[in-house]
LOPA-31316 format. One record per residue: residue in one letter; x, y, z of N, C-alpha, C in turn. Coordinates in pm, 1 decimal. Layout:
N
<residu: a nxx: X nyy: Y nzz: Z caxx: X cayy: Y cazz: Z cxx: X cyy: Y czz: Z>
...
This chain:
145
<residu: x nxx: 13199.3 nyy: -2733.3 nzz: 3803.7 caxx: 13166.5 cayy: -2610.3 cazz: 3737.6 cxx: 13026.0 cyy: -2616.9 czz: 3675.9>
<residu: x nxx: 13019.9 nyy: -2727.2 nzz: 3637.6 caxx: 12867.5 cayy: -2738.6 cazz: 3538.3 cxx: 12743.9 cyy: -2705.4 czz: 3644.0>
<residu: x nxx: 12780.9 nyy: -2777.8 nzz: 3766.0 caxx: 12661.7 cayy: -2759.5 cazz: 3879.7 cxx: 12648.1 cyy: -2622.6 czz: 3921.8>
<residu: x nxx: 12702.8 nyy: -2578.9 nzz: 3931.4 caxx: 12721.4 cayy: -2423.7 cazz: 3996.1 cxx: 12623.6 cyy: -2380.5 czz: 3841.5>
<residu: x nxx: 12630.2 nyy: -2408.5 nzz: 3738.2 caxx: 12566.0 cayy: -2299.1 cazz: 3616.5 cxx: 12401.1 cyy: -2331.7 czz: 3686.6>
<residu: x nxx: 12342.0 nyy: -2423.1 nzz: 3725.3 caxx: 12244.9 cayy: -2485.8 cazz: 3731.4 cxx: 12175.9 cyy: -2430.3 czz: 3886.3>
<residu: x nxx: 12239.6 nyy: -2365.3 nzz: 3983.7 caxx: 12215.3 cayy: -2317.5 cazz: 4107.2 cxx: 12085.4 cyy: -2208.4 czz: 4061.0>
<residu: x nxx: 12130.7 nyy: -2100.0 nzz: 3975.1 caxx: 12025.3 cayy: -2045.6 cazz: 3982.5 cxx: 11901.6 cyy: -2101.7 czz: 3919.2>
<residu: x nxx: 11934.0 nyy: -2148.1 nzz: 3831.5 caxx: 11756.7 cayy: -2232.5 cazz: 3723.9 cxx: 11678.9 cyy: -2291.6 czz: 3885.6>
<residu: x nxx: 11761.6 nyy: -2357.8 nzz: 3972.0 caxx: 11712.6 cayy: -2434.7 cazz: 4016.0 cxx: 11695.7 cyy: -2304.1 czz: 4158.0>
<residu: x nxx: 11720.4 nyy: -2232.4 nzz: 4194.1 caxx: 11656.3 cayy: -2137.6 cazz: 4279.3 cxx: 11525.5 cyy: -2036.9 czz: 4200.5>
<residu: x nxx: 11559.1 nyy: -2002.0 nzz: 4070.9 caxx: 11443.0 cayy: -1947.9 cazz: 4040.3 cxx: 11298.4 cyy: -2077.8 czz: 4011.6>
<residu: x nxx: 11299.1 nyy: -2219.0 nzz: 4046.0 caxx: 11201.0 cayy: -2289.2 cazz: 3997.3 cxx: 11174.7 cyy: -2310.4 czz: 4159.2>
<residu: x nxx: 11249.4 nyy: -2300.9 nzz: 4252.8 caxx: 11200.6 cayy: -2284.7 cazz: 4428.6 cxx: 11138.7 cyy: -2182.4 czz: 4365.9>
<residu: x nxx: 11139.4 nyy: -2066.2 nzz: 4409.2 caxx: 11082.7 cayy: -1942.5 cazz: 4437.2 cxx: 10918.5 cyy: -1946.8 czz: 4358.8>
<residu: x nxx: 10943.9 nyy: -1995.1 nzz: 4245.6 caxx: 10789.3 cayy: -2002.3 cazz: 4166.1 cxx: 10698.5 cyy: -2077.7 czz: 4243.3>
<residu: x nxx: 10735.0 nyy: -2210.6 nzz: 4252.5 caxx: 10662.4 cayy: -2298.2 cazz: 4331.7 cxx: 10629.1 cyy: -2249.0 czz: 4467.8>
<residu: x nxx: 10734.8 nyy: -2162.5 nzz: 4527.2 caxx: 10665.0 cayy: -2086.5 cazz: 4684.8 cxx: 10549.3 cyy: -1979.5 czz: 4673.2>
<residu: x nxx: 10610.6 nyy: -1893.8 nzz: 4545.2 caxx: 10524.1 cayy: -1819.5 cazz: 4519.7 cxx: 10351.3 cyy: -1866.5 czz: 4478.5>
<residu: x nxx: 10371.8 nyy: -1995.8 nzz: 4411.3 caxx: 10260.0 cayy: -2038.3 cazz: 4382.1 cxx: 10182.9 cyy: -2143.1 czz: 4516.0>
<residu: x nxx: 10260.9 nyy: -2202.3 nzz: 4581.7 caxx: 10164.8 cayy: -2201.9 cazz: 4708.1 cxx: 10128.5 cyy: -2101.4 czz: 4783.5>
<residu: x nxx: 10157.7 nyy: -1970.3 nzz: 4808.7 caxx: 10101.0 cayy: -1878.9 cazz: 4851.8 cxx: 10007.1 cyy: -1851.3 czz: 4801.2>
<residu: x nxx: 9982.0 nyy: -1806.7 nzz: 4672.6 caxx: 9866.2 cayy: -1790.5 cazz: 4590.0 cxx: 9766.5 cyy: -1896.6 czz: 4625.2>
<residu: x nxx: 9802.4 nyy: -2030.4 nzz: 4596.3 caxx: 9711.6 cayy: -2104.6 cazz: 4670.0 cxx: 9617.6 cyy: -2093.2 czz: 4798.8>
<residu: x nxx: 9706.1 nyy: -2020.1 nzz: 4895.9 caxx: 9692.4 cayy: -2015.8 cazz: 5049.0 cxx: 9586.7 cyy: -1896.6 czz: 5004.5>
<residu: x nxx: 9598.1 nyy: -1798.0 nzz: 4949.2 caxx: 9541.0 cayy: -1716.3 cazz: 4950.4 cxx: 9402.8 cyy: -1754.3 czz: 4922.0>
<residu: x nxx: 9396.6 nyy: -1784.0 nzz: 4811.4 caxx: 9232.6 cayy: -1837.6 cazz: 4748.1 cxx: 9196.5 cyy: -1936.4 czz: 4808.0>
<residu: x nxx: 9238.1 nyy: -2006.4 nzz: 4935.1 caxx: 9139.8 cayy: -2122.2 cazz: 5003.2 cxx: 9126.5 cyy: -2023.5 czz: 5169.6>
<residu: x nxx: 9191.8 nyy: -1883.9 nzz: 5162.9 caxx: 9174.3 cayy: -1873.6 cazz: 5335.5 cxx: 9029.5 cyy: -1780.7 czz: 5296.1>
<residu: x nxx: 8998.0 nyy: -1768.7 nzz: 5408.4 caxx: 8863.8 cayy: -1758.6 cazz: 5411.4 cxx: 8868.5 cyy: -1573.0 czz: 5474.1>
<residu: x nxx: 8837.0 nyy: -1493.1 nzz: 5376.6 caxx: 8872.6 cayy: -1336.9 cazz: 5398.1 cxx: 8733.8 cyy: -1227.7 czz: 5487.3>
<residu: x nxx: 8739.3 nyy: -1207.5 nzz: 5638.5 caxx: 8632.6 cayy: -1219.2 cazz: 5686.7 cxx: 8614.3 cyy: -1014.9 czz: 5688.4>
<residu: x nxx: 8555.0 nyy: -964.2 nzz: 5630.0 caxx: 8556.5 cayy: -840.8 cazz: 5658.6 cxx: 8428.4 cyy: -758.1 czz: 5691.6>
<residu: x nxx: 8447.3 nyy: -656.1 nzz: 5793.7 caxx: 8337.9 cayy: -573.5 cazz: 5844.2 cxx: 8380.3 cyy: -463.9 czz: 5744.1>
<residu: x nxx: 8225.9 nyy: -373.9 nzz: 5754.7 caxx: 8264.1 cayy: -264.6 cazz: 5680.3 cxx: 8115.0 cyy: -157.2 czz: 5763.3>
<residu: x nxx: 8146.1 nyy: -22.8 nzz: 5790.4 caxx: 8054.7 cayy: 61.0 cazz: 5898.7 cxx: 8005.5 cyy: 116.6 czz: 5725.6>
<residu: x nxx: 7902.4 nyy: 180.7 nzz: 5759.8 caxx: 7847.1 cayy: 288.3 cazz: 5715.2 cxx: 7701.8 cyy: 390.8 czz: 5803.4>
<residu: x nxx: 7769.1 nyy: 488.3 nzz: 5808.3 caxx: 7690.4 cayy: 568.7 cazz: 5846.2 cxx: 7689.8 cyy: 697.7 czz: 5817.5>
<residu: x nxx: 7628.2 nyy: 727.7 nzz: 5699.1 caxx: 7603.3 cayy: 835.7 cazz: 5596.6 cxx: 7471.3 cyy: 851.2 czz: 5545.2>
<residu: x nxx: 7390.1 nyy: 960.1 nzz: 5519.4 caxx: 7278.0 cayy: 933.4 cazz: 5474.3 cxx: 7305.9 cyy: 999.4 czz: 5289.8>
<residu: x nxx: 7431.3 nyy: 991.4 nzz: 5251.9 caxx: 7472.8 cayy: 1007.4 cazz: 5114.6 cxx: 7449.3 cyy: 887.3 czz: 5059.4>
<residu: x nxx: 7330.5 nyy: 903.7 nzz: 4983.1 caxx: 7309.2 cayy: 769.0 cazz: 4895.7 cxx: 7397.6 cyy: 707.0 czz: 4797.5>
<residu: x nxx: 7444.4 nyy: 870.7 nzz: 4731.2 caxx: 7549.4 cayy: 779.0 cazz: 4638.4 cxx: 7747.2 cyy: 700.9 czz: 4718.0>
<residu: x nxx: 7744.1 nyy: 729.6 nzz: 4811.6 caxx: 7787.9 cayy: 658.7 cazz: 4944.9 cxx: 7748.8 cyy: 542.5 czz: 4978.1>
<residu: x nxx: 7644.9 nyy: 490.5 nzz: 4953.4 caxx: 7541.9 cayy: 381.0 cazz: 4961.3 cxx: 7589.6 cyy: 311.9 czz: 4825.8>
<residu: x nxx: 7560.0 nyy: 371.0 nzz: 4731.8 caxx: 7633.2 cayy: 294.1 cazz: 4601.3 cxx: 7735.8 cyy: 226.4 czz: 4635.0>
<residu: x nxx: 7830.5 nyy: 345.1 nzz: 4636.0 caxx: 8009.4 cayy: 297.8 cazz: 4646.4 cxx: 8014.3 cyy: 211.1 czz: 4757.2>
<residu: x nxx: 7959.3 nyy: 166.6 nzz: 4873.5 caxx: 8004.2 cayy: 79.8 cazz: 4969.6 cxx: 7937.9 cyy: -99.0 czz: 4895.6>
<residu: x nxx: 7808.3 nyy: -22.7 nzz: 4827.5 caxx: 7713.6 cayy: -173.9 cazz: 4771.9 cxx: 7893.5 cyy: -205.6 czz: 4609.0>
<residu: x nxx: 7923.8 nyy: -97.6 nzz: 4547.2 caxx: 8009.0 cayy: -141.8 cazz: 4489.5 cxx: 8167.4 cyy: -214.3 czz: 4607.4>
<residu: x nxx: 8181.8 nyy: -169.9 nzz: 4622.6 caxx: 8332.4 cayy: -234.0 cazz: 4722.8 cxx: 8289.0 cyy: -346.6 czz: 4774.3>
<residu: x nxx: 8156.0 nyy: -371.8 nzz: 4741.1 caxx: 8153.7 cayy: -523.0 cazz: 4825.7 cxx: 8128.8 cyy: -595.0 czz: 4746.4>
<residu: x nxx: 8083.1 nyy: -591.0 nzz: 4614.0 caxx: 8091.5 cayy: -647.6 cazz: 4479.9 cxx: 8219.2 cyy: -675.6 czz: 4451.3>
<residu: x nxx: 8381.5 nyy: -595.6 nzz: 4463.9 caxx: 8461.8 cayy: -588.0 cazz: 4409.5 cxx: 8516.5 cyy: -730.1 czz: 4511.6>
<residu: x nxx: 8515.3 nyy: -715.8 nzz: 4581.6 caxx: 8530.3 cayy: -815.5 cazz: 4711.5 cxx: 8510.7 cyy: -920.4 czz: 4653.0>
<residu: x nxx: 8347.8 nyy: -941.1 nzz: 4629.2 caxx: 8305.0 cayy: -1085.1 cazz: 4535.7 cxx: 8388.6 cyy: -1130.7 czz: 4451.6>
<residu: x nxx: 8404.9 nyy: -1067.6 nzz: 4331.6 caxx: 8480.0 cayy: -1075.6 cazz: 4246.9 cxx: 8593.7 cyy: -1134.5 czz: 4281.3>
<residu: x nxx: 8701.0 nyy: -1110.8 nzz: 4339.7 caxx: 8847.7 cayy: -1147.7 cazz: 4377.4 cxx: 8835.5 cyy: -1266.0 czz: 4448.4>
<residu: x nxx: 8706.9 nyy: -1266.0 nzz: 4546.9 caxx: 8709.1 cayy: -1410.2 cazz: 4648.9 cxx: 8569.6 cyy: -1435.2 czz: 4620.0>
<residu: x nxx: 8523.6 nyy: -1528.1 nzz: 4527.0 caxx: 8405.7 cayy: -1545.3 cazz: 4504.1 cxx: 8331.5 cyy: -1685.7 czz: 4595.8>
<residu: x nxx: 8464.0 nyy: -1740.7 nzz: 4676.6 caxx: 8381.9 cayy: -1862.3 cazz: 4751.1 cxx: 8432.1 cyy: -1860.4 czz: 4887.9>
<residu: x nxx: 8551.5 nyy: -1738.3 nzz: 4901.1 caxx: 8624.3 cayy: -1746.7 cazz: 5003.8 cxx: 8612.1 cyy: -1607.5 czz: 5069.3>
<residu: x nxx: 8472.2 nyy: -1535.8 nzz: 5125.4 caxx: 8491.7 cayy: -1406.4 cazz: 5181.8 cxx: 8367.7 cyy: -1398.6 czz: 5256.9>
<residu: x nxx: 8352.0 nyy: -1374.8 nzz: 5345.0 caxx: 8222.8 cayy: -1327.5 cazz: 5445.0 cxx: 8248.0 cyy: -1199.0 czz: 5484.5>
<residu: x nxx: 8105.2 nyy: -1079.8 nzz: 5452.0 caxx: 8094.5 cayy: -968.6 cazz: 5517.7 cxx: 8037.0 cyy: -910.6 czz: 5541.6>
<residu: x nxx: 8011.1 nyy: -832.7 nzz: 5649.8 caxx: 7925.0 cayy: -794.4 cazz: 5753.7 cxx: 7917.4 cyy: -663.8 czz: 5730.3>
<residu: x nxx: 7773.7 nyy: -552.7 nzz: 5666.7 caxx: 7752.8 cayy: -433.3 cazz: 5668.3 cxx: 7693.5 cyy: -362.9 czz: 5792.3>
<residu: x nxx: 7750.9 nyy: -334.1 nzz: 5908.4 caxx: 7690.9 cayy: -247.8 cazz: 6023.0 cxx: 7646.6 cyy: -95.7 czz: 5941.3>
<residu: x nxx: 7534.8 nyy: -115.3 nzz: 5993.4 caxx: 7488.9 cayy: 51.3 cazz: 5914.2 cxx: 7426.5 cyy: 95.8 czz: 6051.5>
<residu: x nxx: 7446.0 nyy: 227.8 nzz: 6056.8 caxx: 7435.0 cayy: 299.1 cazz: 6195.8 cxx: 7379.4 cyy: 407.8 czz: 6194.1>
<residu: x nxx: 7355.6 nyy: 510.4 nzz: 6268.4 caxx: 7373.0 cayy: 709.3 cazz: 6264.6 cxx: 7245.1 cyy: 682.3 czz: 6155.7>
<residu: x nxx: 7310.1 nyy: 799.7 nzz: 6068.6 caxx: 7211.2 cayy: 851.2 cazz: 5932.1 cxx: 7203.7 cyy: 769.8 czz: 5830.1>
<residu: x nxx: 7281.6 nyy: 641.3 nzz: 5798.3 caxx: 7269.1 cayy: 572.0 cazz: 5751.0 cxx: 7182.4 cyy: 482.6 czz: 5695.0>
<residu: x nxx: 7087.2 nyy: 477.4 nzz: 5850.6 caxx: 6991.3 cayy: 336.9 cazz: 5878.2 cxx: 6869.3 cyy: 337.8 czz: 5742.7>
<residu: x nxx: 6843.6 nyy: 469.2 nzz: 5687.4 caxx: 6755.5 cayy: 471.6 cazz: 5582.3 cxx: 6782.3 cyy: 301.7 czz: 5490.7>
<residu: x nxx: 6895.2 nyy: 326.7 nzz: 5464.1 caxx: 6955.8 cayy: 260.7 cazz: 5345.7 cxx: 6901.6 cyy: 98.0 czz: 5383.9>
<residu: x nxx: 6857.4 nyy: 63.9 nzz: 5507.6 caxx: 6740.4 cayy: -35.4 cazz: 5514.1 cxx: 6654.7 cyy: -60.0 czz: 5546.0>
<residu: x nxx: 6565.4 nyy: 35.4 nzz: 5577.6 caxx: 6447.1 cayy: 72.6 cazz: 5589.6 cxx: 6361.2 cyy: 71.1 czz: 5428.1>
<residu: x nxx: 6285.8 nyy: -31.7 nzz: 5445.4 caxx: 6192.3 cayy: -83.0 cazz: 5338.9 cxx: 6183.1 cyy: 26.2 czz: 5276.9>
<residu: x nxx: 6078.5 nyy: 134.8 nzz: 5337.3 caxx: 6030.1 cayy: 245.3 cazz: 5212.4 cxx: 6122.5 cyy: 330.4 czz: 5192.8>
<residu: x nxx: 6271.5 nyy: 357.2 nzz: 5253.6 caxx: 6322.3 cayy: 454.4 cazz: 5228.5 cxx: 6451.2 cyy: 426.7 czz: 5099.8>
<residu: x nxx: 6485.1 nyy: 283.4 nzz: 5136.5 caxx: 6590.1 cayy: 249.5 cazz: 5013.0 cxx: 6573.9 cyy: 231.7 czz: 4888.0>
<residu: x nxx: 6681.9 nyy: 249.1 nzz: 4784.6 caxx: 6665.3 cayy: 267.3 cazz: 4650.3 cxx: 6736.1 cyy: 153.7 czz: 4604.7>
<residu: x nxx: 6820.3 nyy: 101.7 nzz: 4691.9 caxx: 6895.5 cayy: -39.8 cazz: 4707.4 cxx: 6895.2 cyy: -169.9 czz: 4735.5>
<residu: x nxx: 6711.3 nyy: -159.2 nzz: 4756.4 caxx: 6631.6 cayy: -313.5 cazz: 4846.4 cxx: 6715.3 cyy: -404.8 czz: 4723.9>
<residu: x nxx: 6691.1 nyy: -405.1 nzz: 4587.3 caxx: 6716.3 cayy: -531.6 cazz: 4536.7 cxx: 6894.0 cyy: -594.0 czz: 4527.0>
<residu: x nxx: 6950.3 nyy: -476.4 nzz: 4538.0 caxx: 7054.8 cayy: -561.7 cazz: 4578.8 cxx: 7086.6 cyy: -592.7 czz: 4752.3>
<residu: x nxx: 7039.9 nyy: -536.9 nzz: 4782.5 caxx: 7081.8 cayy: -603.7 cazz: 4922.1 cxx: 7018.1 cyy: -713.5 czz: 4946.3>
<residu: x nxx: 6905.3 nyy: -720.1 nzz: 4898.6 caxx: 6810.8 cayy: -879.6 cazz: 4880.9 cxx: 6896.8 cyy: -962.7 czz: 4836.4>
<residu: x nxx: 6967.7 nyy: -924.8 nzz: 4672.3 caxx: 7048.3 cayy: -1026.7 cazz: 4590.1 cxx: 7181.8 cyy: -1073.9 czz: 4706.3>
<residu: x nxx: 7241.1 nyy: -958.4 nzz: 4773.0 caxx: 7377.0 cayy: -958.9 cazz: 4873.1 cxx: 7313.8 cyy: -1078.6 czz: 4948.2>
<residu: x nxx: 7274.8 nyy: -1040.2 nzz: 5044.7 caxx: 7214.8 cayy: -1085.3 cazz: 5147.3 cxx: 7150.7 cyy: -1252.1 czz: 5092.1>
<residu: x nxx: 7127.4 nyy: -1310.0 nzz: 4973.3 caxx: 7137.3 cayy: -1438.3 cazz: 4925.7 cxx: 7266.7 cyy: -1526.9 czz: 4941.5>
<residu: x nxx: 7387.7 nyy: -1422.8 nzz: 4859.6 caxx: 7458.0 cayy: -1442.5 cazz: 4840.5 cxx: 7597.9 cyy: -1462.9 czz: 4996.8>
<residu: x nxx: 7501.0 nyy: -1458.1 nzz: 5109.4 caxx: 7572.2 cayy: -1435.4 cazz: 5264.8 cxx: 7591.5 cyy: -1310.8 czz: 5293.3>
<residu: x nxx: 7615.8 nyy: -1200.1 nzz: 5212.6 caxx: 7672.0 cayy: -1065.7 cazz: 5310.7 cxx: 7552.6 cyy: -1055.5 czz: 5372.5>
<residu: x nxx: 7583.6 nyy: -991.4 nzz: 5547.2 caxx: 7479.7 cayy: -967.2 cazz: 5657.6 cxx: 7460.7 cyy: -823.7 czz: 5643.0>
<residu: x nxx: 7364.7 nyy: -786.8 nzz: 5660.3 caxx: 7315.6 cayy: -654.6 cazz: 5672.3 cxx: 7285.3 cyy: -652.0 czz: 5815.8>
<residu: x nxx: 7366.8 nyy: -537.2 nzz: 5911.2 caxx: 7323.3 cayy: -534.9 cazz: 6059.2 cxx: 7289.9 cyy: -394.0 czz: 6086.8>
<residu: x nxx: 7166.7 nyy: -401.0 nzz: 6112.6 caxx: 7095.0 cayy: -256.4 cazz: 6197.3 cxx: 7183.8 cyy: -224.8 czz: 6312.8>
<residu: x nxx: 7195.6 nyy: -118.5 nzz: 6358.3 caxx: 7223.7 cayy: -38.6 cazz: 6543.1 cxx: 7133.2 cyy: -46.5 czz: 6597.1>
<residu: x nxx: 7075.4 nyy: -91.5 nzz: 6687.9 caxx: 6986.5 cayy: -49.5 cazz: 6780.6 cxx: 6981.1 cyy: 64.0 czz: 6785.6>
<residu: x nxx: 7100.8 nyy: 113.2 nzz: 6883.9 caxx: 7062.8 cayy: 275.9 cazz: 6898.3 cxx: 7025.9 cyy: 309.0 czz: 6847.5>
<residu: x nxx: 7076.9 nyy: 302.1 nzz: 6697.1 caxx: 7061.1 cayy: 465.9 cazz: 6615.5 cxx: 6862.5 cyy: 392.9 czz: 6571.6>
<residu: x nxx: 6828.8 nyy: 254.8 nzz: 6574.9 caxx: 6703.9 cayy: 269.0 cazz: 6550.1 cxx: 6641.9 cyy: 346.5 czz: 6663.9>
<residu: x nxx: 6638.4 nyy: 328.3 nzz: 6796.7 caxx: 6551.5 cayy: 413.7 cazz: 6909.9 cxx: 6610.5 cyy: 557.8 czz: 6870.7>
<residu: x nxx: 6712.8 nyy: 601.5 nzz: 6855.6 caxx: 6762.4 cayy: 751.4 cazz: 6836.2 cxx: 6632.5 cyy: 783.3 czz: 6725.0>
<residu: x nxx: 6617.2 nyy: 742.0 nzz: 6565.6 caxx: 6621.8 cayy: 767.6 cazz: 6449.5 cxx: 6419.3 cyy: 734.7 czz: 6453.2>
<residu: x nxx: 6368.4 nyy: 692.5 nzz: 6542.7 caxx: 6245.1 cayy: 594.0 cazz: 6578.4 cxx: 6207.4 cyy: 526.7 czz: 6473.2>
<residu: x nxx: 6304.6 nyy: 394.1 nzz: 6455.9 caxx: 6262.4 cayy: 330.6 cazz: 6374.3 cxx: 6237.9 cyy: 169.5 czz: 6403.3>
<residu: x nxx: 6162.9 nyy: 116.0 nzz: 6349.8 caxx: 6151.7 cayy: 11.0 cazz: 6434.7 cxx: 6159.7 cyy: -111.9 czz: 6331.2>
<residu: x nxx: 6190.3 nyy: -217.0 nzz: 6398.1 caxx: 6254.4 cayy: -323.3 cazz: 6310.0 cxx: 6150.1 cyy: -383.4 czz: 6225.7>
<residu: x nxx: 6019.4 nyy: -377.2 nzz: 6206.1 caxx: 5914.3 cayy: -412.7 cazz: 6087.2 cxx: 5931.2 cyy: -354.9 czz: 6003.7>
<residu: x nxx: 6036.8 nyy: -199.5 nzz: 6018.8 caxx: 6018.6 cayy: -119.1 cazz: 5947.5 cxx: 6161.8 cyy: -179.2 czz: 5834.2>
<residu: x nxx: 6201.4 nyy: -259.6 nzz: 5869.6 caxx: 6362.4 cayy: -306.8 cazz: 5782.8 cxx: 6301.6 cyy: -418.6 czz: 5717.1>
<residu: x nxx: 6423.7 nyy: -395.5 nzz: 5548.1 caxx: 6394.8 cayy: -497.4 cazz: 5489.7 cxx: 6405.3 cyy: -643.2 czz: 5570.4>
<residu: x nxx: 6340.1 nyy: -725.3 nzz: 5560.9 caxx: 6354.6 cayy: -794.4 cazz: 5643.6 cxx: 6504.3 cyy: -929.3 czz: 5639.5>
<residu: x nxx: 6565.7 nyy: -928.1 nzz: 5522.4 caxx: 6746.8 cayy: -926.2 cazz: 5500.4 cxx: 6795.0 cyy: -867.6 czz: 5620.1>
<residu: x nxx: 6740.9 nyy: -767.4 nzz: 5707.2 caxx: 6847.5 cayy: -696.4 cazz: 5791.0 cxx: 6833.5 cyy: -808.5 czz: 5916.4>
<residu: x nxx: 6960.0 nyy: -768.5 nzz: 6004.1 caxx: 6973.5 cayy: -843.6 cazz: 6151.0 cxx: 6963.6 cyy: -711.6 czz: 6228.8>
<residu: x nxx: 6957.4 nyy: -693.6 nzz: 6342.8 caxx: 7023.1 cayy: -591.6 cazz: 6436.6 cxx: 7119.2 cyy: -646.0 czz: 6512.9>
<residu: x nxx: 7235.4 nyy: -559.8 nzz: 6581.2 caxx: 7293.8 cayy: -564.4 cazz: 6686.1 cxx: 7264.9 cyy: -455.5 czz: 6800.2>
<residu: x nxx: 7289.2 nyy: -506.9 nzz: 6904.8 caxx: 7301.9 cayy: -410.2 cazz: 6989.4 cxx: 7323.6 cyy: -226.3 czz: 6966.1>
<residu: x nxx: 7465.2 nyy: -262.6 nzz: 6897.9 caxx: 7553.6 cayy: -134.5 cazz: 6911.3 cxx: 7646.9 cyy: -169.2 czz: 6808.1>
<residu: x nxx: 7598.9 nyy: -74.9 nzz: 6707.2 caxx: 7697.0 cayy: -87.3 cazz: 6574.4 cxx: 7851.2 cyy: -84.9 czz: 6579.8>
<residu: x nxx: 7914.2 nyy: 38.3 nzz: 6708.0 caxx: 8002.6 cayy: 52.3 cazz: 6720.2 cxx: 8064.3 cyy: -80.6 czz: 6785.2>
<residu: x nxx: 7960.7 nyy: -116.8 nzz: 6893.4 caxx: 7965.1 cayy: -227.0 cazz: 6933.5 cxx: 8047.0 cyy: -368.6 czz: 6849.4>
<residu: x nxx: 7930.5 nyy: -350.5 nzz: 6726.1 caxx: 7968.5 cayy: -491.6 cazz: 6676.0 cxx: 8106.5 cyy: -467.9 czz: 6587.5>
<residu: x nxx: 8127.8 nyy: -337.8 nzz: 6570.1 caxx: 8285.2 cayy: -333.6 cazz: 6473.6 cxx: 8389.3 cyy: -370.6 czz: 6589.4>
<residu: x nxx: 8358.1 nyy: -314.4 nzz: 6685.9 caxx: 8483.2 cayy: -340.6 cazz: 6757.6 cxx: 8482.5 cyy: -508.8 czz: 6804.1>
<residu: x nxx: 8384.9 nyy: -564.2 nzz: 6828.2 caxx: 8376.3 cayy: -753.2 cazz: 6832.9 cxx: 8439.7 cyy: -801.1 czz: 6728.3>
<residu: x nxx: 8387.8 nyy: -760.9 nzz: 6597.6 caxx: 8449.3 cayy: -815.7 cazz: 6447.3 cxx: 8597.5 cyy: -813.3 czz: 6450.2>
<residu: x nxx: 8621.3 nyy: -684.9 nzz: 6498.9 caxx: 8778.1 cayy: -649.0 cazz: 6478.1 cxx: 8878.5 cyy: -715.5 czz: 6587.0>
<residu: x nxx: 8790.3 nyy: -747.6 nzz: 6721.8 caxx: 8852.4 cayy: -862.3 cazz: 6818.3 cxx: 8843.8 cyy: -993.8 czz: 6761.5>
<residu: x nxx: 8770.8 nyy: -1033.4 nzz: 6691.6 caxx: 8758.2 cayy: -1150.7 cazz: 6661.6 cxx: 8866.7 cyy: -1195.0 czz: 6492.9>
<residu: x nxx: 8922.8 nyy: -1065.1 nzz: 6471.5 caxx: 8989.3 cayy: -1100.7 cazz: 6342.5 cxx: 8941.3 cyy: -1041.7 czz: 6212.6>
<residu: x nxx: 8849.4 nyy: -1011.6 nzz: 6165.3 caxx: 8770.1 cayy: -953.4 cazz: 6136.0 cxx: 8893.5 cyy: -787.3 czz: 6018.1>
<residu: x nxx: 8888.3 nyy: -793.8 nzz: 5894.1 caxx: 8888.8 cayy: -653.3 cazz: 5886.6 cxx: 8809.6 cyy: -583.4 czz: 5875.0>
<residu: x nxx: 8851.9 nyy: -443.3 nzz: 5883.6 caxx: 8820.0 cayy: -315.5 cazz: 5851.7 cxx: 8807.2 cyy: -271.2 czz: 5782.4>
<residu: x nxx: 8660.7 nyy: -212.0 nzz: 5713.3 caxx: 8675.2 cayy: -96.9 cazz: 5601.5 cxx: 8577.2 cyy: -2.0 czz: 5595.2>
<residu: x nxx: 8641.7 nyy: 123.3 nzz: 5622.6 caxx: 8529.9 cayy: 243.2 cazz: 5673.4 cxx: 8496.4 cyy: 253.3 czz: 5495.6>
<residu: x nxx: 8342.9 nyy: 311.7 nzz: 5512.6 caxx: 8293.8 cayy: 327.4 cazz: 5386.8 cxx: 8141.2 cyy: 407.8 czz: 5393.9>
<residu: x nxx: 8170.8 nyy: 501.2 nzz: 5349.0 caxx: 8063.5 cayy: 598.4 cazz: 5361.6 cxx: 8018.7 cyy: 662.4 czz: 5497.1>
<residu: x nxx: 8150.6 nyy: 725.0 nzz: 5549.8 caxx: 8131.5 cayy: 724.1 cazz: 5663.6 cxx: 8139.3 cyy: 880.2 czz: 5708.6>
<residu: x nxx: 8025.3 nyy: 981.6 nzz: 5778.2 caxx: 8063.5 cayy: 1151.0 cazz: 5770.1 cxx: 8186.0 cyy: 1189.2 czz: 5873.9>
């Protein structure tokens, strides 16, 4: 009889300990996320430069992510046109990639001297979300018309 009182203490001290290696698992896996933008709404530009701060915050050693900026967007790294060079400078220290479209640069005629130089290009913005997202990669639309 005495053992049976002791079944649950000793199932609720399993469950903590599972629960707490998960938590573990969580903060050592490595959280890989894409995120599009293609908006020429600056304050859109904010909120995506915030969501990727918030990101930091929660996984500060464990997160890599990749900004494809595309369409009407592309201002937002273009040297003279952004209002955002210094944090994307600070990002872009800190690992997040900043990736140009091609296209939308030949569409938009802009040419890559013309980017902070933090930026990469890809091919094809759409391009590279859909690679990211084959490769594992999440998703997060953000500032997108």
């Amino acid at each position: 009889m005495r053992n049976n009182k002791l079944i649950p203490f000793f199932v609720l001290l399993l469950s903590l300990c599972f629960h707490q290696a998960i938590a573990q698992d969580s903060n050592r896996k490595i959280h890989k996320v894409v995120v599009q933008m293609n908006t020429a709404d600056t304050t859109a530009w904010s909120a995506t430069i915030g969501n990727i701060r918030n990101l930091q915050k929660i996984w500060p050693a464990n997160l890599q992510v990749e900004l494809v900026v595309h369409g009407k967007a592309l201002d937002f790294l273009v040297k003279d046109k952004t209002h955002l060079a210094n944090d994307i400078i600070a990002m872009s220290k800190e690992g997040v990639v900043f990736a140009a479209c091609e296209n939308s640069m030949r569409k938009h005629h802009i040419e890559k001297s013309q980017l902070l130089t933090q930026a990469i290009t890809v091919p094809s913005g759409v391009g590279e979300l859909v690679l990211k997202q084959e490769d594992g990669w999440s998703y997060l639309k953000s500032g997108v018309n």
